[in-house]
N, C-alpha and C positions, 0 to 999 in steps of 0.2 A: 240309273236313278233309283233312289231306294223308295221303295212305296209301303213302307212300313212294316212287312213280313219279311223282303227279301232284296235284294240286289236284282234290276232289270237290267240281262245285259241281251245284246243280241248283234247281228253284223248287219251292215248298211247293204243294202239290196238295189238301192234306186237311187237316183241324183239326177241335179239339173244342175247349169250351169248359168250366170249371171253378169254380166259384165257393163259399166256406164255408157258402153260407146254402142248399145244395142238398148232400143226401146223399153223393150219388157223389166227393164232393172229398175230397180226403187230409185235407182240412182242417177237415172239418165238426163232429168233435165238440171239435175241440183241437188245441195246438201240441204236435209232438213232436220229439225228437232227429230222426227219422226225415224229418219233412217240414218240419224251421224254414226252410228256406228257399224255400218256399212261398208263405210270410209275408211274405219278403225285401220288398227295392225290384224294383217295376218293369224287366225288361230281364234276370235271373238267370236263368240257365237250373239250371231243376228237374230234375237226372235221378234215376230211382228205379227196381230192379227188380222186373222183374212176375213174382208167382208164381215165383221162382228163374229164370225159362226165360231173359227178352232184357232188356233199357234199353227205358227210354220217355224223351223228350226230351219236356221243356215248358219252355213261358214265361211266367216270373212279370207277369202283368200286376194293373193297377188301383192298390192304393197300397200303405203299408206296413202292416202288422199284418194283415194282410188276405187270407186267404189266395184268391187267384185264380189261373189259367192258363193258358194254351192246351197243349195236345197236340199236337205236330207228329205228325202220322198216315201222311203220304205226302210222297214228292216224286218227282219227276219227273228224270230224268236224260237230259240229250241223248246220242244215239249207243249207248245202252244200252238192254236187255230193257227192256220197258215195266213191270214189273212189278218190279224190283229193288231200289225202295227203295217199294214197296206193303206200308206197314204199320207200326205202330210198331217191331216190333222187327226187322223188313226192315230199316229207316232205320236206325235204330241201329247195324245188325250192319255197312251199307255205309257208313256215315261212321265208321265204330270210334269208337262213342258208349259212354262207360260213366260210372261214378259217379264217377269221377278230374274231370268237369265239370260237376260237382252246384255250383253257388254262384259259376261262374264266371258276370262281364258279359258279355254275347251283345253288346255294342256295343266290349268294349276288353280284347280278348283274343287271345292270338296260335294257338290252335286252331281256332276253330269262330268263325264268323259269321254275322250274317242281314242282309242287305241291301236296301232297296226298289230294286228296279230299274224301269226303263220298258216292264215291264207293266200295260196297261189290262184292268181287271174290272170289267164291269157287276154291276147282280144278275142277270141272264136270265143270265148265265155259269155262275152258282154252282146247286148244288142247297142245299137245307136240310133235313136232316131230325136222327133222332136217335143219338141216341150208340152206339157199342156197346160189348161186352162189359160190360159193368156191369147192376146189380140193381135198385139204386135209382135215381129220379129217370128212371126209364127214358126219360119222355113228353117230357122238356125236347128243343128241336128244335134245338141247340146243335152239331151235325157241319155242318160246310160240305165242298164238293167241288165242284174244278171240273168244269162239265161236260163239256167236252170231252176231258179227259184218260184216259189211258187207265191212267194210273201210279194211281188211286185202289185203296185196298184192298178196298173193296165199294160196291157201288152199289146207293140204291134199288132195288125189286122193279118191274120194267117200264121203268128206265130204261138202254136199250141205245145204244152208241158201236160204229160199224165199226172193222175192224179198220185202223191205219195204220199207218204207221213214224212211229218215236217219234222225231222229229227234232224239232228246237227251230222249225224254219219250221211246223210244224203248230201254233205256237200265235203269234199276233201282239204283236209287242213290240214 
């Protein structure tokens, strides 16, 4: 996202996962004005705000009618506080995310993009566990986080990272 001086790019750190057949989804009991694009095609970015406070950024994945997908939770910014887009609505607040890119294509669009780059991730990279902030579905083990990063917005209970600089050579690409 361009914030007026420069290009914000950074890598996705954090994720949750979302699906209609499990409570915690916008989409569980039904389609609404609120969440139809949800339902969309694969690749949409779902934005919705939380509790009045910040934007949450997702991506519609799986197929159409079908409500699924992901929560972009963190990213990682090179050259910057480790911590500054740690969270959903961190992220949001430092890419000037709001509902103006609710329905937009995340692959053909001239604001905001997600790109594979030539990042290699094992699973021993990642942690797994579960979601937060939500009520129901609590047990699903659907947050991913890298482990080495320091940009995640919470980590497992016992699982500690020293402190580094948040330089892009601290992760291998």
């Amino acid at each position: 996202m361009h914030d007026g001086k420069k290009i914000q790019e950074g890598i996705i750190v954090e994720t949750e996962a979302y699906s209609q057949e499990e409570e915690a989804c916008h989409g569980f009991n039904r389609r609404t004005k609120a969440n139809k694009t949800l339902f969309g095609e694969p690749g949409l970015f779902y934005v919705y705000r939380s509790y009045g406070i910040h934007y949450c950024l997702n991506l519609v994945t799986d197929k159409n009618n079908f409500a699924s997908g992901v929560l972009l939770r963190s990213v990682f910014i090179n050259e910057e506080e480790e911590r500054v887009a740690a969270g959903p609505g961190l992220l949001t607040k430092k890419f000037q995310i709001d509902t103006k890119l609710n329905s937009l294509k995340s692959y053909n669009n001239n604001l905001l993009k997600i790109f594979n780059c030539n990042f290699k991730v094992n699973d021993d990279d990642l942690v797994q566990t579960t979601r937060i902030g939500i009520s129901k579905a609590v047990d699903l083990k659907w947050r991913w986080y890298l482990k080495r990063s320091r940009s995640v917005s919470k980590r497992v209970k016992g699982d500690k990272i020293s402190k580094l600089q948040n330089k892009l050579n601290n992760f291998k690409v």
